[in-house]
C-alpha positions as CSV (number, residue, x, y, z in Angstrom):
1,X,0.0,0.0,0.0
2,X,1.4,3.1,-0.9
3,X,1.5,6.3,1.5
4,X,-0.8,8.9,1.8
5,X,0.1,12.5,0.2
6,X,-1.4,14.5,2.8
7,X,-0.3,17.6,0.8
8,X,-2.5,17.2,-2.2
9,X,-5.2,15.5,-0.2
10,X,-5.8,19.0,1.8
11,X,-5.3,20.3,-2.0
12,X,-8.0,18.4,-3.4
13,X,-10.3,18.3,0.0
14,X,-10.3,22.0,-0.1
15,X,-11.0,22.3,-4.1
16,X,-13.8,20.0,-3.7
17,X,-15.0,21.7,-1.1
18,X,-14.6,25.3,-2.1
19,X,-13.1,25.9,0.9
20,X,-10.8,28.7,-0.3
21,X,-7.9,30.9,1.5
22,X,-10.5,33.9,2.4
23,X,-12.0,31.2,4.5
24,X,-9.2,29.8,5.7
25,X,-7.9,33.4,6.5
26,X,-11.6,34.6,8.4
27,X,-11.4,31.7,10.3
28,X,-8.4,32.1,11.9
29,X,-9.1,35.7,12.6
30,X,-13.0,35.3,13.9
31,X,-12.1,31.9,15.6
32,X,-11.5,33.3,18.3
33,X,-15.0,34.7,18.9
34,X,-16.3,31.5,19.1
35,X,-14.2,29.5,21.1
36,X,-16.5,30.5,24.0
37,X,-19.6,28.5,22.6
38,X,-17.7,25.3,21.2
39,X,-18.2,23.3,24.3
40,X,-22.3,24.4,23.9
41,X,-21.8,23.1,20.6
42,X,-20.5,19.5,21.3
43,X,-23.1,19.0,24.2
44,X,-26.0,19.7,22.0
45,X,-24.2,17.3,19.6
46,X,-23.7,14.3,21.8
47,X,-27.2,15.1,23.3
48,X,-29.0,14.8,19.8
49,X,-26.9,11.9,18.8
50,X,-27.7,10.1,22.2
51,X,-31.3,10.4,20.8
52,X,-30.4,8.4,17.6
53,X,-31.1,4.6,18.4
54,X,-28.4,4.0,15.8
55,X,-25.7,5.7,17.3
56,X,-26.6,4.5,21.1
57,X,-24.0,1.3,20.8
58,X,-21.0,3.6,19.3
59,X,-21.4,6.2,22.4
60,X,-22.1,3.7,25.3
61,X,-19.2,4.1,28.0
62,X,-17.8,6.5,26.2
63,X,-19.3,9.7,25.8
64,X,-17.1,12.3,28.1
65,X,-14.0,10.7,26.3
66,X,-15.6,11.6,23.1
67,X,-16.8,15.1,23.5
68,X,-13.4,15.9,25.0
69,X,-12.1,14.7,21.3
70,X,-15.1,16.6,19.3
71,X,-14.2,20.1,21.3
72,X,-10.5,19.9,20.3
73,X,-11.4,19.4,16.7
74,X,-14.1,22.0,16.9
75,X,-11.4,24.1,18.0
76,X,-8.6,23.1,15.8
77,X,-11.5,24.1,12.7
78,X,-11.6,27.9,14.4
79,X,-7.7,28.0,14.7
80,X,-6.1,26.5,11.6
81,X,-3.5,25.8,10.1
82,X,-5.0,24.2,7.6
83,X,-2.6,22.3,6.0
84,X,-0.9,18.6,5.4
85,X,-1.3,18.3,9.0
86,X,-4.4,19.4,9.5
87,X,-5.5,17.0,6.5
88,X,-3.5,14.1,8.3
89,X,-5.8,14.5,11.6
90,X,-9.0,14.5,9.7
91,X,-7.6,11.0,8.0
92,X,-6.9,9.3,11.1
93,X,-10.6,10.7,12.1
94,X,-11.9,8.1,9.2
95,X,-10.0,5.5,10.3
96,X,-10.4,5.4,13.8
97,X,-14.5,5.4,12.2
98,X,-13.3,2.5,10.3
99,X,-11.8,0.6,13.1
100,X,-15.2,1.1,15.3
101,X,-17.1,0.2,12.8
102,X,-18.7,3.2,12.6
103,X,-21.4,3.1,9.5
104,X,-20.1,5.8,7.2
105,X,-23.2,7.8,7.0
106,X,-22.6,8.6,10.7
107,X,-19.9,11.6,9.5
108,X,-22.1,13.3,6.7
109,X,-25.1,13.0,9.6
110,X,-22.5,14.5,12.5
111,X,-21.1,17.1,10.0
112,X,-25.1,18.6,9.8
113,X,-25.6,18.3,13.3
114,X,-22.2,20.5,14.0
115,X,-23.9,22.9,11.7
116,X,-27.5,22.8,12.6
117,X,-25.9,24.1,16.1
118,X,-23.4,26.4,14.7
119,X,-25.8,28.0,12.5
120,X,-27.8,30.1,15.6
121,X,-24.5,30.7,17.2
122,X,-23.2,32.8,14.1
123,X,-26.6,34.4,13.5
124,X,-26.0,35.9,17.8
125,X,-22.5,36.6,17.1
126,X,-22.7,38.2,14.0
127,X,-26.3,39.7,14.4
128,X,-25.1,43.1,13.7
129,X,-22.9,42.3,10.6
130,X,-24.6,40.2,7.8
131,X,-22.1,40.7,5.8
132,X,-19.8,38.9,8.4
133,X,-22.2,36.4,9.0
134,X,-22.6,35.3,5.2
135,X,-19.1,35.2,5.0
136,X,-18.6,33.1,8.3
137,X,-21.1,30.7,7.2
138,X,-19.7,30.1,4.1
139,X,-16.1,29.7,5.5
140,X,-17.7,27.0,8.0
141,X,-19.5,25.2,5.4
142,X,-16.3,25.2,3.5
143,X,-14.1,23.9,6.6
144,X,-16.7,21.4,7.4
145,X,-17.1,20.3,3.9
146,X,-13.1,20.0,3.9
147,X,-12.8,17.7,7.0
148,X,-15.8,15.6,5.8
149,X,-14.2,15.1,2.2
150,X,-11.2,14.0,3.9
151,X,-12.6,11.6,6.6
152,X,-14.4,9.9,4.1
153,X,-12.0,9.3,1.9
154,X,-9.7,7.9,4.4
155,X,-12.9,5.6,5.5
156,X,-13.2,4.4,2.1
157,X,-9.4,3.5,1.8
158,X,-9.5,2.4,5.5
159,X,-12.1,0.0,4.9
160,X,-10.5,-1.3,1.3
161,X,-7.4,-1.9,3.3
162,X,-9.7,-4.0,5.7
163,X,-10.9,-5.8,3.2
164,X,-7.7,-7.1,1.3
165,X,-6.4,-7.7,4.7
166,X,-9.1,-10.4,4.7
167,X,-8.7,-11.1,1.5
168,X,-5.4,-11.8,2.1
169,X,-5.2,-13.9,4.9
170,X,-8.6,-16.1,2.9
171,X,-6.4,-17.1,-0.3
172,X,-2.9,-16.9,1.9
173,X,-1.9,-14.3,-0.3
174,X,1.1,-12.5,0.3
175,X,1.9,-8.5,0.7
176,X,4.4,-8.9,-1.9
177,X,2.7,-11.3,-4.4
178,X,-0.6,-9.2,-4.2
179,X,1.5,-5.9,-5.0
180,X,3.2,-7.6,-8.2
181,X,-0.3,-8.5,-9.3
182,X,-1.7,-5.5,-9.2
183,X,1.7,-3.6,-10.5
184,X,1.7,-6.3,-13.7
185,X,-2.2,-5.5,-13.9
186,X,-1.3,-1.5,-13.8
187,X,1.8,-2.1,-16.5
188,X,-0.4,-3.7,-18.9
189,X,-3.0,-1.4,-19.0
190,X,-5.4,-3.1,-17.1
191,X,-5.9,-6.2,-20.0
192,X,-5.0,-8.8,-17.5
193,X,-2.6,-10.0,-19.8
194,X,1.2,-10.0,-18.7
């Protein structure tokens, strides 16, 4: 398996997103406004996810743990950088989903909930700026739309790499003999034929 570039992931999370450097740059800059009502945030989060019967077996035991987690990456989204590194936490945030077994719908779901409580606390903030407050919700949907694009991604290779692990250890392929396959199967031009 080859390693991930974390560089053009952020690249290409934040192109699909449209999560742009005047986001990136207000975020920084305004984060700091909203730091206070982060912790608000994640309680109403864990709260509404507590309610979804779904979602009960993945929080059991381990809910303080967990919004401890979700307020540092709340935070990390209001502070920046966002960059290789930033891209690299979000990817071991889709395979630590993997690894739980956490269905994948789970982050697109949790992405709307962060927003659906976000949302109200921009509109107080910024109540005497619309201007700011377009601009702020557009930067969030961006960053938002950036960490999602990246966690899944990660979850989908996560979850491949599961599978040929299986896969794998089923036929008693080797590491080695698998990767000559697929590099014979990649030189040919995908025919088959060697």
């Amino acid at each position: 398996m080859s390693q991930t570039d974390f560089a053009t992931l952020c690249q290409r999370g934040k192109l699909n997103s449209g999560f742009d450097s005047e986001d990136e740059k207000l975020l920084i800059q305004e984060g700091s406004r909203l730091l206070p009502y982060l912790a608000e945030v994640t309680e109403k989060f864990y709260d509404e996810l507590q309610q979804i019967p779904a979602a009960v077996p993945y929080l059991e035991g381990r809910v303080e743990g967990l919004k401890a987690t979700h307020l540092a990456w709340l935070q990390t989204i209001f502070s920046g950088p966002y960059d290789a590194n930033f891209a690299a936490s979000m990817h071991k945030v889709g395979e630590v989903h993997v690894q739980v077994k956490l269905p994948v719908e789970f982050m697109a779901s949790g992405t709307l909930l962060i927003k659906k409580h976000l949302v109200p606390i921009l509109t107080q903030v910024y109540a005497g700026d619309a201007l700011r407050m377009g601009l702020m919700m557009k930067a969030v949907n961006g960053v938002t739309g950036f960490c999602l694009i990246i966690m899944q991604e990660s979850y989908q290779s996560s979850l491949l790499a599961q599978e040929l692990d299986k896969f794998m250890a089923i036929t008693g392929i080797s590491r080695a003999l698998f990767n000559n396959l697929a590099n014979a199967y990649k030189d040919d031009g995908g025919t088959g034929m060697v």
